[in-house]
Kinemage of the C-alpha trace (Angstrom):
@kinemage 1
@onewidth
@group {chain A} dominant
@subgroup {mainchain}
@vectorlist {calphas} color= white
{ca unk a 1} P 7.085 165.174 159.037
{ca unk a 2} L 9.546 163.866 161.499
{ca unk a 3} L 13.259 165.551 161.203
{ca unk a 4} L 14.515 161.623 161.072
{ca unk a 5} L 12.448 161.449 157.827
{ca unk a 6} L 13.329 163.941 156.599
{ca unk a 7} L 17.130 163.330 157.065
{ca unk a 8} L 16.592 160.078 154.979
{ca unk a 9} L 15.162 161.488 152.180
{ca unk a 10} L 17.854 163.834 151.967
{ca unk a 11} L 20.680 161.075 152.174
{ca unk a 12} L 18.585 159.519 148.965
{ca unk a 13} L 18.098 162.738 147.307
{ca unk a 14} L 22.300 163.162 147.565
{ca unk a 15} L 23.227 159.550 146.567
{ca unk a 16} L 20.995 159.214 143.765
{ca unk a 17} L 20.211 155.704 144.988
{ca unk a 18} L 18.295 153.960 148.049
{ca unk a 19} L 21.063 151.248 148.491
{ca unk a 20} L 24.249 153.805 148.971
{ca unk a 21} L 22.056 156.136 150.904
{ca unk a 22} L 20.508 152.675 153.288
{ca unk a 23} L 23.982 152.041 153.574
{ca unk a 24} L 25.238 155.095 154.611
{ca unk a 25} L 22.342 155.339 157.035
{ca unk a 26} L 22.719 151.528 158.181
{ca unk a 27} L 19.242 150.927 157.297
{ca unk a 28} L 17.858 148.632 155.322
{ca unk a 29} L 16.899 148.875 152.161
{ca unk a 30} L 13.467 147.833 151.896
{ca unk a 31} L 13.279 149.580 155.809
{ca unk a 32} L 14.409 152.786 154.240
{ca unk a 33} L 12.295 152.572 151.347
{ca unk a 34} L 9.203 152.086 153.628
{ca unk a 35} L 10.059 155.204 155.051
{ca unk a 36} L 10.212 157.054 151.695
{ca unk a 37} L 7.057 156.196 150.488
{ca unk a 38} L 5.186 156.891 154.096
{ca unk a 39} L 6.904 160.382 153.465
{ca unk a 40} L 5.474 160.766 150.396
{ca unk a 41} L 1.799 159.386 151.361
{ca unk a 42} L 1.898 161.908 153.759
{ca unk a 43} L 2.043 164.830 151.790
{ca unk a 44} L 0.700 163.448 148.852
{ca unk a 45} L 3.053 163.950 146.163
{ca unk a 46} L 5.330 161.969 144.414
{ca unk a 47} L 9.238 162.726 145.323
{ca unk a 48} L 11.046 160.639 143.199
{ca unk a 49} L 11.088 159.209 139.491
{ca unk a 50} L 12.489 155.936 140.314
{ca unk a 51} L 14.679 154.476 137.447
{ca unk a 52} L 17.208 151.325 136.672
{ca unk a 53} L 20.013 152.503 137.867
{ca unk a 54} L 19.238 155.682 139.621
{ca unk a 55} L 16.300 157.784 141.165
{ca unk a 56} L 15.665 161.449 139.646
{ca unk a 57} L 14.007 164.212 142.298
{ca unk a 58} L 10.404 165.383 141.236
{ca unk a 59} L 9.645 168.904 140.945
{ca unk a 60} L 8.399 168.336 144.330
{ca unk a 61} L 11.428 166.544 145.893
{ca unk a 62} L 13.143 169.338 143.995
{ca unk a 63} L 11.744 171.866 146.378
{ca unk a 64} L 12.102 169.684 149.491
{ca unk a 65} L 15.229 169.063 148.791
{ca unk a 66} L 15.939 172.756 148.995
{ca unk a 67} L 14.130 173.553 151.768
{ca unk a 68} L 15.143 170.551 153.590
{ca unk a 69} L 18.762 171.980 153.800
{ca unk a 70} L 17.561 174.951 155.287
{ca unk a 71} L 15.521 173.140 157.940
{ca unk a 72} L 18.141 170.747 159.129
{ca unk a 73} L 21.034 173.486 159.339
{ca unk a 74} L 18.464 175.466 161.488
{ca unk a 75} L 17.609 172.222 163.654
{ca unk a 76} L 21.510 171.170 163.626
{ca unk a 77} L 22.541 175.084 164.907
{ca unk a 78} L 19.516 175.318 167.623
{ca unk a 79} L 20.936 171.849 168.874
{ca unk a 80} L 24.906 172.596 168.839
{ca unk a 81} L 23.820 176.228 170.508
{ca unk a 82} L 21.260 174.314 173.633
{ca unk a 83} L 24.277 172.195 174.093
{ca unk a 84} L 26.200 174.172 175.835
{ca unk a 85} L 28.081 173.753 179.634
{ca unk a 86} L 30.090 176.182 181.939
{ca unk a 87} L 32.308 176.681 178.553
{ca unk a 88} L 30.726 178.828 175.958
{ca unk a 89} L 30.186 176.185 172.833
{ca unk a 90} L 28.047 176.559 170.050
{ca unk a 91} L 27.829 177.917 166.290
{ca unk a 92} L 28.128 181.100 164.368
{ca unk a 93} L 26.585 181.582 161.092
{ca unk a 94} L 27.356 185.224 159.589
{ca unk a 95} L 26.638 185.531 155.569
{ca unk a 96} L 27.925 188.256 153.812
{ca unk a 97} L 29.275 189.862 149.932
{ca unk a 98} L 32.150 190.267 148.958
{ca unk a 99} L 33.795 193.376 150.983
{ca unk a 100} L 36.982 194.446 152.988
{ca unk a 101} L 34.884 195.416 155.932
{ca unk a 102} L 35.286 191.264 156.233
{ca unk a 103} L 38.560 192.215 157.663
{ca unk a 104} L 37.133 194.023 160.676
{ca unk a 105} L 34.749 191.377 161.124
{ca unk a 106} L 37.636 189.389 161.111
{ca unk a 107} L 39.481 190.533 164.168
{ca unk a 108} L 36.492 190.487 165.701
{ca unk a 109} L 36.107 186.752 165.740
{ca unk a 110} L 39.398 186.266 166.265
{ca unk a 111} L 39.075 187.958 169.904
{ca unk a 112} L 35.794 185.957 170.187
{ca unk a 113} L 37.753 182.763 169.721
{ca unk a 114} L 40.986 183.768 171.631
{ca unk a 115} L 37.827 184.224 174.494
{ca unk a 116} L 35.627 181.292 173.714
{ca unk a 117} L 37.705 178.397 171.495
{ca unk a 118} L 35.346 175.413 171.337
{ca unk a 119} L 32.595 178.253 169.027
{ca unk a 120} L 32.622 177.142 165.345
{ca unk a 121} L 32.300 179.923 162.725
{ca unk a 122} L 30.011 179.233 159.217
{ca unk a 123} L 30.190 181.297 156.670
{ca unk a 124} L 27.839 182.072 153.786
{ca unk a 125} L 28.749 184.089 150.429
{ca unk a 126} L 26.035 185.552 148.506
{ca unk a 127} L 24.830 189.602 147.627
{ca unk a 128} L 22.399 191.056 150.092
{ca unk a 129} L 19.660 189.432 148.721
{ca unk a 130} L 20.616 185.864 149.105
{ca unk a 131} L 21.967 186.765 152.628
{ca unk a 132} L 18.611 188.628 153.717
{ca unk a 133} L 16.795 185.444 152.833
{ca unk a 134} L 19.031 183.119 154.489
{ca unk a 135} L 18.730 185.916 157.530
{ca unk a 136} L 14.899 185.585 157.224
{ca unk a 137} L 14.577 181.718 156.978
{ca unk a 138} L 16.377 181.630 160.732
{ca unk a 139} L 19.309 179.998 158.652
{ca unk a 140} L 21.806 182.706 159.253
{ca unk a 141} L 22.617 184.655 162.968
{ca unk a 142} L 24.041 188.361 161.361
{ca unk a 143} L 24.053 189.069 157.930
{ca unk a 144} L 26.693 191.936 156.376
{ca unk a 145} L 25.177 194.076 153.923
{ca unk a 146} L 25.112 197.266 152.074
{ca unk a 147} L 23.449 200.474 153.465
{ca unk a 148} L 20.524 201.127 153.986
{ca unk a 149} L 19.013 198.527 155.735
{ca unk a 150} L 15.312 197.496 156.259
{ca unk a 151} L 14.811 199.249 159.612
{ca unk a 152} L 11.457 197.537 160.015
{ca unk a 153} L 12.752 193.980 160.195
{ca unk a 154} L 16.009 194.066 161.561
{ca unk a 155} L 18.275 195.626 163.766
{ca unk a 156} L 22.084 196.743 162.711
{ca unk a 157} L 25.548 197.807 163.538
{ca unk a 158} L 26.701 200.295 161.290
{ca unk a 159} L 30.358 199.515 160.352
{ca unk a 160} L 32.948 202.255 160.523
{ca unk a 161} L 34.463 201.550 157.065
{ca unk a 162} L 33.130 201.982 153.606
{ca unk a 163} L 33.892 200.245 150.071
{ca unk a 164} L 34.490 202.625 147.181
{ca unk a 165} L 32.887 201.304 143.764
{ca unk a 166} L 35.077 201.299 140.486
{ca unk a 167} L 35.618 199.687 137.252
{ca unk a 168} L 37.375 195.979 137.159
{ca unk a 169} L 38.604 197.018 133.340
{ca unk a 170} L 41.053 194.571 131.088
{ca unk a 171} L 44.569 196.628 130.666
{ca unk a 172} L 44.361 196.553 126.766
{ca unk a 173} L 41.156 198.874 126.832
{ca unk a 174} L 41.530 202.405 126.053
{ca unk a 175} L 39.998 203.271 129.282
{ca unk a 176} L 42.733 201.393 131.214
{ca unk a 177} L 44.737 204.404 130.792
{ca unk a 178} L 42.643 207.018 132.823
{ca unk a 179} L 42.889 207.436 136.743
{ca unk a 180} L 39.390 208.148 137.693
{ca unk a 181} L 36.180 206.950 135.385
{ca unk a 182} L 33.111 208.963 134.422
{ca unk a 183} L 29.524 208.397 133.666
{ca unk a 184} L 30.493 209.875 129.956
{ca unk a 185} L 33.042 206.945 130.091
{ca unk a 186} L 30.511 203.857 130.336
{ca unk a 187} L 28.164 205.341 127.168
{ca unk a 188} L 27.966 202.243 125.384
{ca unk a 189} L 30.772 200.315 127.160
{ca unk a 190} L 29.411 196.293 128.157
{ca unk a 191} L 29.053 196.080 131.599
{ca unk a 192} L 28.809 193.294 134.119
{ca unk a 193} L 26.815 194.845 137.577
{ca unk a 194} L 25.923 193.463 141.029
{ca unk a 195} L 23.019 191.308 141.000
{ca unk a 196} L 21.800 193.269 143.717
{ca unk a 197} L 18.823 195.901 144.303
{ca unk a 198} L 19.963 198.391 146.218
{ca unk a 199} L 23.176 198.317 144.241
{ca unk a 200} L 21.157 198.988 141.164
{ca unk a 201} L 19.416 202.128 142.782
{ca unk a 202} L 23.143 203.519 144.116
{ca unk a 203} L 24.464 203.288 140.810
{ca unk a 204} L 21.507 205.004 139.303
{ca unk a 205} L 21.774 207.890 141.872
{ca unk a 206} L 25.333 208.168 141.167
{ca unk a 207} L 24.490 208.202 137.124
{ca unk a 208} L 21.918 210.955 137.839
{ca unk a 209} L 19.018 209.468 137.609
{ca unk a 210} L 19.681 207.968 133.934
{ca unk a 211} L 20.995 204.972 133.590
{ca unk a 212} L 19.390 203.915 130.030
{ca unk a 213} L 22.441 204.435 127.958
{ca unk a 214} L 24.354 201.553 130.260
{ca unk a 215} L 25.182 198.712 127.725
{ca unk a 216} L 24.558 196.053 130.719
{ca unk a 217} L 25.586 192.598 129.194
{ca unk a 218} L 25.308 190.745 132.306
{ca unk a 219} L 25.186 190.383 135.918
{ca unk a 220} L 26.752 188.425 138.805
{ca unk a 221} L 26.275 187.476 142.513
{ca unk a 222} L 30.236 187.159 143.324
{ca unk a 223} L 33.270 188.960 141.430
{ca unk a 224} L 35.473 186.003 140.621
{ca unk a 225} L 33.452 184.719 137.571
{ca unk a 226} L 32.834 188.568 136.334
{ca unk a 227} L 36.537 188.904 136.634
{ca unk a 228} L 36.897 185.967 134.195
{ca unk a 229} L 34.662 187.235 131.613
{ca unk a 230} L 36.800 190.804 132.223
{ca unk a 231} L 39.530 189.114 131.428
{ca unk a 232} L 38.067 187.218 128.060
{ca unk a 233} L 37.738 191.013 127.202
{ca unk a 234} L 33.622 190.641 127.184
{ca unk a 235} L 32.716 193.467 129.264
{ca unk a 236} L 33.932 195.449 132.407
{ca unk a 237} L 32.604 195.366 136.082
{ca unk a 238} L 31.266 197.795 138.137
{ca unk a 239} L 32.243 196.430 141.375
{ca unk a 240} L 33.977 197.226 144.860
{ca unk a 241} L 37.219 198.296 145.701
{ca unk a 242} L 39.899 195.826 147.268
{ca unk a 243} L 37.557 192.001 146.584
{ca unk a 244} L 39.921 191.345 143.488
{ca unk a 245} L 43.884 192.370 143.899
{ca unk a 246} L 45.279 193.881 140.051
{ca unk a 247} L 46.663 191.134 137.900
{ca unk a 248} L 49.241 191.188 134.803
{ca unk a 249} L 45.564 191.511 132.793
{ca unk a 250} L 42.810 193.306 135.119
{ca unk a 251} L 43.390 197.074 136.613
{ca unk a 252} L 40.766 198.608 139.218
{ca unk a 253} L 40.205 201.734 138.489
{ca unk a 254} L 37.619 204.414 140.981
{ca unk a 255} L 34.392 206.268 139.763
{ca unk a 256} L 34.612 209.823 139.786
{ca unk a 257} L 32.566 211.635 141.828
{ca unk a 258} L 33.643 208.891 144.202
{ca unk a 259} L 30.953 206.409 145.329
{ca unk a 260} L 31.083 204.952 148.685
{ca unk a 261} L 29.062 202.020 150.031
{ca unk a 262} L 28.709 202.272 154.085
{ca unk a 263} L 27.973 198.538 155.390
{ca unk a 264} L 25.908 197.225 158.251
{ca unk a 265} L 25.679 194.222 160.284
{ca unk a 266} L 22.256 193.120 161.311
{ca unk a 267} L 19.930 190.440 162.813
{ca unk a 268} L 16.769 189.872 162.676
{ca unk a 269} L 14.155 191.465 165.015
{ca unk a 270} L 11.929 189.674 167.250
{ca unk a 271} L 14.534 186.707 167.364
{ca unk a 272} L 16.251 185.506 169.918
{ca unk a 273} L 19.802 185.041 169.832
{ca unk a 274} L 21.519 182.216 170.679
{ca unk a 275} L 24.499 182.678 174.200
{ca unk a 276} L 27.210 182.638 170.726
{ca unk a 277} L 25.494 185.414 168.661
{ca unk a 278} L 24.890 187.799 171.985
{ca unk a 279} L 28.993 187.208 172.753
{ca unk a 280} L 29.897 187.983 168.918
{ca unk a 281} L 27.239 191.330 169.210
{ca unk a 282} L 29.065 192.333 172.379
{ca unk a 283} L 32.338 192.039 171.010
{ca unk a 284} L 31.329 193.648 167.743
{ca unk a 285} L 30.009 196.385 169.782
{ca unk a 286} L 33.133 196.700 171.934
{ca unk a 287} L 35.186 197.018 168.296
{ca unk a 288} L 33.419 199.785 166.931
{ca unk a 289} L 33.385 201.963 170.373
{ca unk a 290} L 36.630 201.751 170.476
């Protein structure tokens, strides 16, 4: 399968039609549709359900489709990082959660730029899980996540700051009114948590081993949309410190005994890093020594 191809079918996949997406790609449309179907005929399966007014993806163009994005952000980032001359040029892909440590990552990229301007910077949001994979697939260059990290697979930075973990609770609650939260506190109290495994097992640690009277009504992958079902008074979060500022409505409050998440960056081992990623490791490195 030939990138070119496979850039096509994407364009069709996005417009929903082979005459916008010809267009766009100043193709033809019966050229462009000759290249669809030699796609298909040569994986043998059917990518489209071709209708009136607009094509549907396939269960199968479903999952190219997916996987296609993937592929072409890996082939766009090796090509932007070979290109480079005397200046260094190139892109940075870092996916992380939602934490403050983001700050420190921050200032590091901003002496990386100040350094080397012409570097672009991508960022992905998603819970360890999602990064990991992106990590794995060759998508992503570092990945921030919570401690501990798979030693086998990758290597890491460990960052010098840590998020504390609290309760995103609506003011009107009864609970609102205390300064530090207990287990005893969430018996029976709806709960949104991290959609996140290792989150699950620090939580569990911190309960004692017994979380089975945790009245878990849902989950989520990033705190806005938990904050918003906070706020409709459906449940609290268990969450990190400092991702959501208090509001007229919403009030942060910490777990008591504390609970502290250390964070690491890391990369994946046995891959080579592109002339950007080695300068961003360097200066990352250079941060934390200091």
């Amino acid at each position: 399968m030939e990138f070119r191809v496979l850039s096509y079918f994407m364009a069709v996949a996005r417009e929903k039609n082979i005459s916008k997406a010809a267009k766009s790609l100043h193709l033809s449309q019966p050229t462009l549709s000759k290249q669809l179907k030699g796609l298909e005929n040569e994986l043998g399966v059917v990518l489209f359900e071709r209708g009136n007014r607009e094509i549907k993806l396939t269960d199968d163009g479903i999952f190219l489709y997916n996987q296609g994005k993937n592929i072409l952000s890996l082939v766009d980032k090796t090509t932007s990082n070979l290109k480079q001359g005397k200046e260094l040029t190139g892109d940075l892909y870092i996916g992380a959660g939602e934490t403050r440590v983001m700050k420190l990552i921050a200032h590091t990229l901003k002496k990386l730029l100040q350094n080397h301007p012409a570097i672009k910077l991508h960022f992905y949001s998603g819970n360890a899980d999602d990064v990991m994979d992106k990590l794995n697939n060759g998508v992503l260059d570092f990945g921030i996540v919570i401690n501990p990290t798979d030693k086998r697979l990758y290597h890491s930075i460990v960052l010098p700051e840590k998020d504390r973990w609290g309760l995103l609770i609506h003011k009107l609650h009864a609970l609102s009114q205390k300064k530090k939260i207990l287990s005893d506190d969430l018996i029976d109290h709806p709960l949104f948590v991290s959609r996140q495994s290792l989150v699950d097992d620090q939580i569990t640690e911190w309960l004692g081993g017994n979380n089975d009277y945790l009245s878990i009504v849902g989950n989520y992958n990033l705190l806005y949309n938990a904050s918003l079902m906070v706020e409709a008074e459906i449940g609290s979060a268990l969450c990190l410190e400092g991702i959501l500022q208090d509001s007229s409505t919403l009030k942060f409050i910490p777990l008591y005994p504390n609970l502290y998440s250390s964070l690491s960056v890391i990369w994946k081992k046995d891959h080579p890093l592109s002339s950007v990623a080695q300068s961003f490791l360097e200066e990352l490195k250079n941060r934390n020594d200091s």
